[in-house]
DSSP file (Angstrom, degrees, kcal/mol; ACC not computed):
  #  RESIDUE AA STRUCTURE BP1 BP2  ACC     N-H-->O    O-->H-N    N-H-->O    O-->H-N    TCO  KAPPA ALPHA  PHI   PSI    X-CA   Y-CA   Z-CA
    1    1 A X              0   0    0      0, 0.0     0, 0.0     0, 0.0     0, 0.0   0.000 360.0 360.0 360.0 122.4    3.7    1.0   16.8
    2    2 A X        +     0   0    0      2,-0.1     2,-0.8     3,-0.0     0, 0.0  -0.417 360.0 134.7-140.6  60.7    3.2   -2.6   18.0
    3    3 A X        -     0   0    0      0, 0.0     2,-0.0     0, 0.0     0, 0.0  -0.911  52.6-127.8-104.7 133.7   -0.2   -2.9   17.6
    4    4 A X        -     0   0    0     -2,-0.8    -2,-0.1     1,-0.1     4,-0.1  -0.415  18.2-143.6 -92.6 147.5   -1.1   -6.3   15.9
    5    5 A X        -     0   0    0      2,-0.2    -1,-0.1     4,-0.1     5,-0.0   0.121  31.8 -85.4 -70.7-169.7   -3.1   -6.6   13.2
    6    6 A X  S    S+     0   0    0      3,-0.0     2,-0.2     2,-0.0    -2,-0.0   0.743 106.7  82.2 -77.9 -10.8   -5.9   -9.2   11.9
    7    7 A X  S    S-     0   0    0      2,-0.1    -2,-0.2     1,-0.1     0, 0.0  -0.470  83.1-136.2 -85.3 154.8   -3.2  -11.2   10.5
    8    8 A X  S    S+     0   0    0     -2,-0.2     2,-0.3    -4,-0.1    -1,-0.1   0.414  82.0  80.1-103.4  27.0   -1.1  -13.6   12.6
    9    9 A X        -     0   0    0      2,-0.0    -2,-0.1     0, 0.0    -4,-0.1  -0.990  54.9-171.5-112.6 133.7    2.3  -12.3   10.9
   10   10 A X        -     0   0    0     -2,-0.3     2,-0.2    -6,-0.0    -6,-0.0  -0.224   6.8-153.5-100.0-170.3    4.4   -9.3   11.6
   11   11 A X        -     0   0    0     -2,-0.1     2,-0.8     2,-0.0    -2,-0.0  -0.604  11.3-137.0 179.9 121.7    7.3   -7.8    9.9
   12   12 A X        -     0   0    0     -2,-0.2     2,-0.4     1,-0.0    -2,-0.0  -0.627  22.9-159.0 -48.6  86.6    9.9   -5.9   10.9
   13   13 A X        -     0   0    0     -2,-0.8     2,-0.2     4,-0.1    -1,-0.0  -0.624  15.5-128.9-107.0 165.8   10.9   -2.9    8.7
   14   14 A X    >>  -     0   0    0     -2,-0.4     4,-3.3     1,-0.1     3,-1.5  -0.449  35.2-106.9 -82.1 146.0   14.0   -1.0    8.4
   15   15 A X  H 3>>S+     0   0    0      1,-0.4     4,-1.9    -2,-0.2     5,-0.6   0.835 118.1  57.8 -64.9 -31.5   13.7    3.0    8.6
   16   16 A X  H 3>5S+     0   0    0      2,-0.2     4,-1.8     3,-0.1    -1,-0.4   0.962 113.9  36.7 -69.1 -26.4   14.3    3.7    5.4
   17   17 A X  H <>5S+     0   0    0     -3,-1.5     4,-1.8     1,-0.2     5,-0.4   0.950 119.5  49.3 -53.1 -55.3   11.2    1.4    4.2
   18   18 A X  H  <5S+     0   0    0     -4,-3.3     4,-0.4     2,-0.2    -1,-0.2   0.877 109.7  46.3 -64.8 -23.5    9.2    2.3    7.1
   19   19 A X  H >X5S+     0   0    0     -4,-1.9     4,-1.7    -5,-0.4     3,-0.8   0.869 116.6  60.2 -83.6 -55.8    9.8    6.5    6.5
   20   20 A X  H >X<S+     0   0    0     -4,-1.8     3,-1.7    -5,-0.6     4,-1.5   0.829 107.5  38.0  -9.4-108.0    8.9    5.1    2.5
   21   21 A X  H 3X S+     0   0    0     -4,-1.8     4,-0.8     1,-0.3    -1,-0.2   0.436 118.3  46.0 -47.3  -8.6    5.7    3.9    3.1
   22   22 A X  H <> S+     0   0    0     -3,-0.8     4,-2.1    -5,-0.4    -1,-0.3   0.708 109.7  56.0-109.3  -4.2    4.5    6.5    5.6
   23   23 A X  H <X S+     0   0    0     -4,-1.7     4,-2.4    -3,-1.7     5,-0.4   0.949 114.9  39.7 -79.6 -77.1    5.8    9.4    3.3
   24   24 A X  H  X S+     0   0    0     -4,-1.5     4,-1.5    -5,-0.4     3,-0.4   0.884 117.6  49.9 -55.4 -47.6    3.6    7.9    0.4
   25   25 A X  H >X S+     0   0    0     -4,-0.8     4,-7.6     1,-0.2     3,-1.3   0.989 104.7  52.8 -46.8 -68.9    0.8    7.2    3.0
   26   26 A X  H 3X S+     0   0    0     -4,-2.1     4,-3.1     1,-0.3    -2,-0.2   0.809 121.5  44.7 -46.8 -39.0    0.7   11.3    4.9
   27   27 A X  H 3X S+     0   0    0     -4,-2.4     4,-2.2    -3,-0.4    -1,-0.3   0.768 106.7  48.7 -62.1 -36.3    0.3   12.2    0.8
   28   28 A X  H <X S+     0   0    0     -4,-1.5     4,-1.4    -3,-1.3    -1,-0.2   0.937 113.6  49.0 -73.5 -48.2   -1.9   10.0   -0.2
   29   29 A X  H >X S+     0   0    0     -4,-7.6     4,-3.6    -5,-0.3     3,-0.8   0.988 114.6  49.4 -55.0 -48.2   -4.0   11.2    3.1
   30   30 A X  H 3X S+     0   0    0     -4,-3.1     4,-3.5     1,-0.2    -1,-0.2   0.946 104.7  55.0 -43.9 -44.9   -3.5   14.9    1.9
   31   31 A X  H 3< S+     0   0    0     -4,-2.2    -1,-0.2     1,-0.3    -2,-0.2   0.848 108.6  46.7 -61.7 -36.6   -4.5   14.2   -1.2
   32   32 A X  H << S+     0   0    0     -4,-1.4     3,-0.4    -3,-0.8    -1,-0.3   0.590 104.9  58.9 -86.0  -8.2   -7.9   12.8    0.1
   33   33 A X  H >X S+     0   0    0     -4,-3.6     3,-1.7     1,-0.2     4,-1.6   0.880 109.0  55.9 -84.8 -32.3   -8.5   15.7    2.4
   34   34 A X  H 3X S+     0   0    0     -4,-3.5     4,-0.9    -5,-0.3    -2,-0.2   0.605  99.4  49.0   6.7 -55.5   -8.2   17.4   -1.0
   35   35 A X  H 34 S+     0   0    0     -3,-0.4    -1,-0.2     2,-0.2    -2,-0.1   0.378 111.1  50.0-111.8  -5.9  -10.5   15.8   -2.5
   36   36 A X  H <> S+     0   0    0     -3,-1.7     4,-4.7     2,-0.2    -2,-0.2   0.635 111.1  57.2-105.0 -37.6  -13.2   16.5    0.7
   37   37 A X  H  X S+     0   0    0     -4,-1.6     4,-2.8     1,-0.2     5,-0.2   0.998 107.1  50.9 -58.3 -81.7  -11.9   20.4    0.3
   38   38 A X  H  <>S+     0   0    0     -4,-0.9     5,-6.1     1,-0.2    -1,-0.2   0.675 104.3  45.1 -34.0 -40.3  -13.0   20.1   -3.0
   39   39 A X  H >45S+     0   0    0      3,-0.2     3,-3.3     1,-0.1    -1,-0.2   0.831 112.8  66.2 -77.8 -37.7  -16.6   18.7   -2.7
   40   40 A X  H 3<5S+     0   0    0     -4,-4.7    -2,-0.2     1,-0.3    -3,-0.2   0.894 109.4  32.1 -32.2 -44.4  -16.6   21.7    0.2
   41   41 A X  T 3<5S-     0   0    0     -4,-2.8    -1,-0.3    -5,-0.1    -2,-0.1  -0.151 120.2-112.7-123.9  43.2  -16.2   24.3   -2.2
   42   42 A X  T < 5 -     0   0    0     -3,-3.3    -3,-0.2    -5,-0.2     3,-0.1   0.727  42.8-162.9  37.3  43.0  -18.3   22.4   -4.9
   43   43 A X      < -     0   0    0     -5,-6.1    -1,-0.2    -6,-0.2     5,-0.1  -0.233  34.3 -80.2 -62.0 145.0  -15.4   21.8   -7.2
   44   44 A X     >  -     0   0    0      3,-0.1     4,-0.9     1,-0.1     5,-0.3   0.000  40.1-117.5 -30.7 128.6  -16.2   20.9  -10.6
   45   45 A X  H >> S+     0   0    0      2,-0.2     4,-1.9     1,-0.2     3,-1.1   0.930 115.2  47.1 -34.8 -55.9  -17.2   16.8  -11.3
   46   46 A X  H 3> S+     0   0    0      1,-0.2     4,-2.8     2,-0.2     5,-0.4   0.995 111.3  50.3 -43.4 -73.1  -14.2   16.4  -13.5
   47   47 A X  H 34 S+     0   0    0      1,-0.3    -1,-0.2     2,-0.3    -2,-0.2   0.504 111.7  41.6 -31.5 -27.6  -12.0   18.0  -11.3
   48   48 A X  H XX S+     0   0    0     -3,-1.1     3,-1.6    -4,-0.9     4,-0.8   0.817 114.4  57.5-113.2 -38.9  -12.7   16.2   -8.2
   49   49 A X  H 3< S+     0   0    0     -4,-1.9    -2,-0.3     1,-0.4     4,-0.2   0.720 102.5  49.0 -74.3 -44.1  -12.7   13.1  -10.3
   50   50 A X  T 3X S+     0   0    0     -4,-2.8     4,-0.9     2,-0.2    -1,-0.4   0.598 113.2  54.1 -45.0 -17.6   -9.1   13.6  -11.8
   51   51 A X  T <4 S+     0   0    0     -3,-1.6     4,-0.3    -5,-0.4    -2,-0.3   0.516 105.7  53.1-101.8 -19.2   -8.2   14.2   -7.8
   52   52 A X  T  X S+     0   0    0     -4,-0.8     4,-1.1     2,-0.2    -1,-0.2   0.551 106.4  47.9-104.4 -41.0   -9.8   11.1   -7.4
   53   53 A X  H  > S+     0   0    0     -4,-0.2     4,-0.8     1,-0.2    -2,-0.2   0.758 106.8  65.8 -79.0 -28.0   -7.5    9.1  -10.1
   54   54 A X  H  X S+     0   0    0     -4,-0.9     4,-0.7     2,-0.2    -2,-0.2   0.696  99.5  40.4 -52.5 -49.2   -4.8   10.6   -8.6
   55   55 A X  H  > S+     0   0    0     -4,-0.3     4,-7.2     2,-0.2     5,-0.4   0.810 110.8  59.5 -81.0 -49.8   -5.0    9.0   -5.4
   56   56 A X  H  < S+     0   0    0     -4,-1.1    -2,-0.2     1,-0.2     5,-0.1   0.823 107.8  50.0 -23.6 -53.2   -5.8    5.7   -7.1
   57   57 A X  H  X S+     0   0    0     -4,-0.8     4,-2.3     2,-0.2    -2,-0.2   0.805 114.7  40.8 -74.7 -36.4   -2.5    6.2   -8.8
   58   58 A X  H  X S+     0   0    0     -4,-0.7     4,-1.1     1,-0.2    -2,-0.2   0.775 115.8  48.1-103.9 -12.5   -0.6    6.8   -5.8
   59   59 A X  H  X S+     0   0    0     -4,-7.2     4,-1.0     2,-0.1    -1,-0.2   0.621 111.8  53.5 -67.9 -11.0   -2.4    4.0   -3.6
   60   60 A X  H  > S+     0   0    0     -5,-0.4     4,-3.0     2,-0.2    -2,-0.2   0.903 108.2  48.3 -87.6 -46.6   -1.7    1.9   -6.5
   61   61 A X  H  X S+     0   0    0     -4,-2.3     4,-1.2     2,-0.2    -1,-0.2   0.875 112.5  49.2 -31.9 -49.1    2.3    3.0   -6.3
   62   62 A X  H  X S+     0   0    0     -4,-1.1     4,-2.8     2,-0.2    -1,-0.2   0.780 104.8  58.5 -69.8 -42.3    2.4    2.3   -2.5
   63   63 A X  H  X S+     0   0    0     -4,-1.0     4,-3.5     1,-0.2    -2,-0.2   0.936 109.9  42.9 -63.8 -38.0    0.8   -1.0   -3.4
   64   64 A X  H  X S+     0   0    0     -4,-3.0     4,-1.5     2,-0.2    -2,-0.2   0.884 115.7  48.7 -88.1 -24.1    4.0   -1.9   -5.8
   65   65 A X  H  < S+     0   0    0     -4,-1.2    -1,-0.2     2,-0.2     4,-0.1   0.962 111.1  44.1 -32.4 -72.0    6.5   -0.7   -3.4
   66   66 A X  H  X S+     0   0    0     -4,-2.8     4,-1.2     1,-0.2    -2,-0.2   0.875 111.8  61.2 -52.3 -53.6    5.2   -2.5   -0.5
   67   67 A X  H >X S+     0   0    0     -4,-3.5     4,-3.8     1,-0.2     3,-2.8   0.931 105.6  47.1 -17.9 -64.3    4.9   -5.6   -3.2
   68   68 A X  H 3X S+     0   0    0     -4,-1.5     4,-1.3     1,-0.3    -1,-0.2   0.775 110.2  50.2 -71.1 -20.7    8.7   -5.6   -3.9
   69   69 A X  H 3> S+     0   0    0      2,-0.2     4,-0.7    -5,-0.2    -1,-0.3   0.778 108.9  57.6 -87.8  -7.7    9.6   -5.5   -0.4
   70   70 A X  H XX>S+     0   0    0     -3,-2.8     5,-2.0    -4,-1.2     4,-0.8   0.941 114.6  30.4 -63.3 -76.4    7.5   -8.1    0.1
   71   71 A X  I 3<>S+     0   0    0     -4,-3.8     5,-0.9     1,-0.2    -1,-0.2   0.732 114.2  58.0 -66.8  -8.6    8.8  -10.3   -2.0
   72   72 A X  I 3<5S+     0   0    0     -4,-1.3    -1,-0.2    -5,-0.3    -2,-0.2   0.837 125.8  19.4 -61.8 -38.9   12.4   -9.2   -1.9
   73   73 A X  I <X5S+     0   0    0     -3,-0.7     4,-1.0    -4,-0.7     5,-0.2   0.940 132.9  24.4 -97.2 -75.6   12.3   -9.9    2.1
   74   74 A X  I  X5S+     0   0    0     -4,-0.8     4,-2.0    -5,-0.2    -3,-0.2   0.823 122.2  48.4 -56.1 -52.3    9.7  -12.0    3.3
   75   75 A X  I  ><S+     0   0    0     -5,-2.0     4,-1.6     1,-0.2    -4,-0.1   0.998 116.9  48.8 -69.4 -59.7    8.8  -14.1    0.3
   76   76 A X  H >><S+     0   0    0     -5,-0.9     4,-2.0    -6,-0.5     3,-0.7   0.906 113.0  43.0 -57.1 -38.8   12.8  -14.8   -0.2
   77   77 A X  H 3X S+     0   0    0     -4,-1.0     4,-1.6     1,-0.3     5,-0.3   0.948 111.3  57.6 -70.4 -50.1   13.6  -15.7    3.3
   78   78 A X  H 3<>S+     0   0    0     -4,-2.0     5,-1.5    -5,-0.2    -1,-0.3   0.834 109.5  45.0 -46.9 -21.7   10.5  -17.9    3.4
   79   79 A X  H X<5S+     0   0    0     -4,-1.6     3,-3.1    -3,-0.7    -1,-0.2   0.905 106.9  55.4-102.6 -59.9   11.6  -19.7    0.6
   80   80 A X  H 3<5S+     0   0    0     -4,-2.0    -2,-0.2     1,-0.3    -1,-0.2   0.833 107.5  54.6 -57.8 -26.4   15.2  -20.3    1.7
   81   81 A X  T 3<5S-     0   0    0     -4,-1.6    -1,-0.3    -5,-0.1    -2,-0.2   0.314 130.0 -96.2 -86.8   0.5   13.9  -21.8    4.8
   82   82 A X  T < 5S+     0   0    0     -3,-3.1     2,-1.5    -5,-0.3    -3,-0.2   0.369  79.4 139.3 105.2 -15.0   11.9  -24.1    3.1
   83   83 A X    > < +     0   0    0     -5,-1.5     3,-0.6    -6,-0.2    -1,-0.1  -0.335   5.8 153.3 -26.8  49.7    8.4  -22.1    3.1
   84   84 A X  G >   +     0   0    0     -2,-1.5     3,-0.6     1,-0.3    -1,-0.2   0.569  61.6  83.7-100.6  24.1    6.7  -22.4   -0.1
   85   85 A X  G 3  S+     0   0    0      1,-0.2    -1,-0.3     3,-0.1     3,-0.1  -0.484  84.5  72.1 -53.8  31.2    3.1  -21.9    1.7
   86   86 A X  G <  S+     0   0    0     -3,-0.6    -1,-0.2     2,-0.1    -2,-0.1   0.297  89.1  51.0-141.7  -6.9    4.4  -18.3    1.1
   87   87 A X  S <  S+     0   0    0     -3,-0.6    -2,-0.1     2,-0.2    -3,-0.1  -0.064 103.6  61.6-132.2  41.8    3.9  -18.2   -2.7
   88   88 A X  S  > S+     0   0    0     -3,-0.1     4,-1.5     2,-0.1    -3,-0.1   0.308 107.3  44.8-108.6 -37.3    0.5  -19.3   -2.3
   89   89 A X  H  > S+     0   0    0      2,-0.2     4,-1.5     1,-0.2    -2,-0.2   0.691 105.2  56.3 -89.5  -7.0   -0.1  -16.6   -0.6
   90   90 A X  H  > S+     0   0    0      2,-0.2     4,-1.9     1,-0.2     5,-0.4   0.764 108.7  53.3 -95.9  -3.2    1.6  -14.1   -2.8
   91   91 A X  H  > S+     0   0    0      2,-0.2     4,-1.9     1,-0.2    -2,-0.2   0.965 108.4  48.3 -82.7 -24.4   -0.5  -15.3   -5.5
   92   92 A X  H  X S+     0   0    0     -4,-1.5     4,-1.8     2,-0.2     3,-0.4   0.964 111.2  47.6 -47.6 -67.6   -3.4  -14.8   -3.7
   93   93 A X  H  X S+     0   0    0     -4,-1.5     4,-2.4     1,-0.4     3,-0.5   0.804 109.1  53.0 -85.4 -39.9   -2.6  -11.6   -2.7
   94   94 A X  H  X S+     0   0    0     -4,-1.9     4,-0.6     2,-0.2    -1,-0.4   0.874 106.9  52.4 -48.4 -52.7   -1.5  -10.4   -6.1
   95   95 A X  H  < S+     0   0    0     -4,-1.9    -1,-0.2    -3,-0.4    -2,-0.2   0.827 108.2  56.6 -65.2 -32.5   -5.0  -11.5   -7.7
   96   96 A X  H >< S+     0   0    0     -4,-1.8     3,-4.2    -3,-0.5    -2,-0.2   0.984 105.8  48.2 -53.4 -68.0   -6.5   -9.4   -4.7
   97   97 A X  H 3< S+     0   0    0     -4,-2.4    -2,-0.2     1,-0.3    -1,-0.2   0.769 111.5  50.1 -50.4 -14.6   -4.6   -6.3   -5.9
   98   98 A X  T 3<        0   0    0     -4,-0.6    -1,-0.3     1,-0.2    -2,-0.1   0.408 360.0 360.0-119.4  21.8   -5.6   -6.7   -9.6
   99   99 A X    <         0   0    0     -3,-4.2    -1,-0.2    -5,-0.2    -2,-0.2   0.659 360.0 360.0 -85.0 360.0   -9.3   -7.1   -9.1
């Protein structure tokens, strides 16, 4: 996939990260066609609404993964190269994730 994003940095990952993160993704998507299934056959409020926390939980999982590789990878090599624009930006991006 080399399709660029809105951002003007890429990042290379290695196949076990990338087969990781798309694992957790193809679930998470199941899980919200799930949750479409559900309003289909006019599953209970509760019900669709645990299904619903669920996904939350497992976007919120993908989000701490991705974190750690961030910073394990990127954040550390920026730093050793002298880059400490790069932990302006992970606070930033962390204050994003916990609003």
């Amino acid at each position: 996939m080399n399709e660029k994003c809105c951002c003007h940095k890429t990042k290379h990952r290695e196949p076990e990260e990338y087969c990781s993160l798309q694992n957790r993704l193809k679930r998470i998507e199941g899980q919200v066609r799930g949750i479409q299934n559900m309003l289909e056959n006019e599953a209970y409020c509760t019900d669709v609404l645990t299904q619903v926390a669920a996904v939350q939980a497992a976007l919120n999982a993908f989000n701490r993964e991705l974190l750690e590789n961030h910073i394990r990878s990127c954040v550390v090599t920026d730093i050793k190269n002298g880059d400490e624009e790069v932990v302006t930006d992970l606070v930033k991006t962390i204050q994003k994730l916990m609003k």
